[in-house]
C-alpha atoms as a printed R data frame, in Angstrom:
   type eleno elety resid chain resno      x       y       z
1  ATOM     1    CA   UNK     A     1 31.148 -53.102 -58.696
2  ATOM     2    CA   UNK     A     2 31.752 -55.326 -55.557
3  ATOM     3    CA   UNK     A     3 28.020 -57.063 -56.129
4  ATOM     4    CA   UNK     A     4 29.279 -58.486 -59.853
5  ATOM     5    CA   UNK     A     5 32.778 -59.534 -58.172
6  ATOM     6    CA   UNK     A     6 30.387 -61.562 -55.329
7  ATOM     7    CA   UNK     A     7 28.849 -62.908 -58.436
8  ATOM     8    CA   UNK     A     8 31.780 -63.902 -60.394
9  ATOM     9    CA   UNK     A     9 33.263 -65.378 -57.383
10 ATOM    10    CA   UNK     A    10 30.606 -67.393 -56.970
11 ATOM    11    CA   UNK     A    11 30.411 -68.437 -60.695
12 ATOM    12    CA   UNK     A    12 34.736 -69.079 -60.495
13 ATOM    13    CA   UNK     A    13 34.266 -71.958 -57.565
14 ATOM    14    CA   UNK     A    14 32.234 -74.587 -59.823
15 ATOM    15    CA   UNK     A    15 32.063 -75.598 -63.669
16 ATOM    16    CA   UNK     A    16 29.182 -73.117 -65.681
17 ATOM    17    CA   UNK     A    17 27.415 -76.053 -66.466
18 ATOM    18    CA   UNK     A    18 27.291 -77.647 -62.701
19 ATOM    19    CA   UNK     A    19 26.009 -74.496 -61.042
20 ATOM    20    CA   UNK     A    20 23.560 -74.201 -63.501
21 ATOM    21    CA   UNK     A    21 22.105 -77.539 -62.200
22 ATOM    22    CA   UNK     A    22 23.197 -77.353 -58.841
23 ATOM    23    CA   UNK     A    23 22.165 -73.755 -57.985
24 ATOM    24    CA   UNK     A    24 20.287 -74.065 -54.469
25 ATOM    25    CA   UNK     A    25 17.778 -72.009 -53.059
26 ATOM    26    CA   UNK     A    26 19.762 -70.971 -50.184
27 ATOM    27    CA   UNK     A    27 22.570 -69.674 -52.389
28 ATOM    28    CA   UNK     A    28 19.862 -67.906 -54.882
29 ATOM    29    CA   UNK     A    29 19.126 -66.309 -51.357
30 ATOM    30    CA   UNK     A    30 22.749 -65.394 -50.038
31 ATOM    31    CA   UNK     A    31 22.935 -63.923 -53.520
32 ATOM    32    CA   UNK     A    32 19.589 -61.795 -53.390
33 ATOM    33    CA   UNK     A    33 20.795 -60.956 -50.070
34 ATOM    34    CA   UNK     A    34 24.047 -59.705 -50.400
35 ATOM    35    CA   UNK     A    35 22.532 -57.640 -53.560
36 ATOM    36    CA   UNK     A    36 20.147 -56.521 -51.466
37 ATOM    37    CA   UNK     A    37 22.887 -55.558 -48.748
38 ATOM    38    CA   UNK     A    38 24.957 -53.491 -50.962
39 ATOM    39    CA   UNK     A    39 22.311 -51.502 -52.508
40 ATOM    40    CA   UNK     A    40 21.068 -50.123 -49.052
41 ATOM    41    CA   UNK     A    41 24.848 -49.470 -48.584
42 ATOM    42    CA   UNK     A    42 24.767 -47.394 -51.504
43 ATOM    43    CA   UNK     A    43 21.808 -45.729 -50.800
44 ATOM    44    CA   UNK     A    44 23.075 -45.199 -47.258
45 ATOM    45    CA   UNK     A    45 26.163 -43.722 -48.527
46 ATOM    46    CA   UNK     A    46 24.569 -41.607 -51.426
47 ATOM    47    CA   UNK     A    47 22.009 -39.763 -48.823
48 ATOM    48    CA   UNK     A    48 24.815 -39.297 -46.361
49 ATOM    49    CA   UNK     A    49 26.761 -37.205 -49.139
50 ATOM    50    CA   UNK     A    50 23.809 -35.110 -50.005
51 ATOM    51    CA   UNK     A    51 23.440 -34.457 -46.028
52 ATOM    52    CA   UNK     A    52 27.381 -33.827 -45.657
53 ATOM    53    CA   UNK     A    53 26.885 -31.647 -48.672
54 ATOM    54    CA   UNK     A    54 23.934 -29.123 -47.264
55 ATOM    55    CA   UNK     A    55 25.165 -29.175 -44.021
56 ATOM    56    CA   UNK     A    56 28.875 -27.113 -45.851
């Protein structure tokens, strides 16, 4: 949920057309990244549930 708000944040702050042109590698990066980020979070907090879980 939060990754596709990053996303669309990103897409609100310049025209569609423009950041199709002027999409840099270092914010292709920060995107992968923070994609990245918040899927180990997930995982993080998925495996921490099952753990809570067996340990009741």
């Amino acid at each position: 949920m939060s990754t596709r708000n990053t996303a669309t944040s990103f897409r609100a702050r310049r025209g569609h057309k423009e950041r199709s042109k002027n999409f840099t590698e270092l914010e292709k990066r920060t995107v992968l990244e923070l994609i990245a980020h918040h899927r180990d979070v997930l995982r993080q907090g998925r495996s921490n549930n099952a753990t809570n879980r067996s340990k009741q």
